[in-house]
C-alpha positions as MATLAB code, in Angstrom:
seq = 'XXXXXXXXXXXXXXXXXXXXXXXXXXXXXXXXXXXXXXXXXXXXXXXXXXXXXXXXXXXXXXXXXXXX';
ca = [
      14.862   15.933   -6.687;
      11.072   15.108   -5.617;
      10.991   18.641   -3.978;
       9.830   18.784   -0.243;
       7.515   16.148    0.846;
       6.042   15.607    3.874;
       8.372   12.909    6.371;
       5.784   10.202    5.718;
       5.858   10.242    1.925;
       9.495   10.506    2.176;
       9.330    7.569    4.288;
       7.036    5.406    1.377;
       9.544    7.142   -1.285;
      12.455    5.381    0.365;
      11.061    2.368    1.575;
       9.732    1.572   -2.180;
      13.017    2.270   -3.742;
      14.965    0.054   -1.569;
      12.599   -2.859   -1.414;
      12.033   -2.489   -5.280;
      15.670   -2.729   -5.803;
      16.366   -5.616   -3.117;
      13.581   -7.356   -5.201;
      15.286   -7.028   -8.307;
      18.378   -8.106   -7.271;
      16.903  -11.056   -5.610;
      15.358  -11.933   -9.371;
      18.457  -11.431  -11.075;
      20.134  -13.653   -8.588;
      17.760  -16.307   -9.773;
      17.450  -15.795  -13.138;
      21.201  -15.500  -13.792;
      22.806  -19.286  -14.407;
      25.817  -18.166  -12.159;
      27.314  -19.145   -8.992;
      26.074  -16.399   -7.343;
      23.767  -16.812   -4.199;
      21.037  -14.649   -4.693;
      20.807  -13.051   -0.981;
      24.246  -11.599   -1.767;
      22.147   -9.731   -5.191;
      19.649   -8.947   -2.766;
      21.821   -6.861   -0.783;
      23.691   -5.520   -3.353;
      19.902   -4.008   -4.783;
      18.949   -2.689   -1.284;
      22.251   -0.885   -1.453;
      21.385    0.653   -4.718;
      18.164    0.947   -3.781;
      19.306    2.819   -0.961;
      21.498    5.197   -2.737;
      18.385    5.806   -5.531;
      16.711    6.495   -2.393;
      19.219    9.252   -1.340;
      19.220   11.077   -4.991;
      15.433   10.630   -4.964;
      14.657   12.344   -1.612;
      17.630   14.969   -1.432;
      17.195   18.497   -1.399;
      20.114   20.816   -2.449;
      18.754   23.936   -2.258;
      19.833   26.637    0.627;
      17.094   27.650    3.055;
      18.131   31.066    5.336;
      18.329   30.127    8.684;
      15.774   30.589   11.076;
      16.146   33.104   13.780;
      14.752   33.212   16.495;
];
């Protein structure tokens, strides 16, 4: 979706999703009068983070193969 980016910005692209997400869920843990414990919101964000990360950063186009 981002296009081709070099490994390191792919890197910062994924790391900020997830972390953003895990942060969020962390918040919402807190901020939500529920018996929830917020870690378990925490990981539930770094798995959507993580997924956000995956339609971010994934390229669907068909490149020829190289040949040698």
């Amino acid at each position: 979706m981002l296009g081709p980016l070099p490994l390191v910005h792919q890197v910062a692209v994924g790391m900020a999703a997830v972390l953003t997400c895990a942060a969020l869920g962390l918040w919402l843990g807190w901020l939500v009068p529920l018996a929830i414990v917020p870690t378990t919101l925490a990981l539930l964000g770094a798995t959507v983070g993580a997924v956000a990360a995956y339609v971010l950063l994934h390229d669907s186009t068909r490149r020829p193969a190289s040949r040698p």
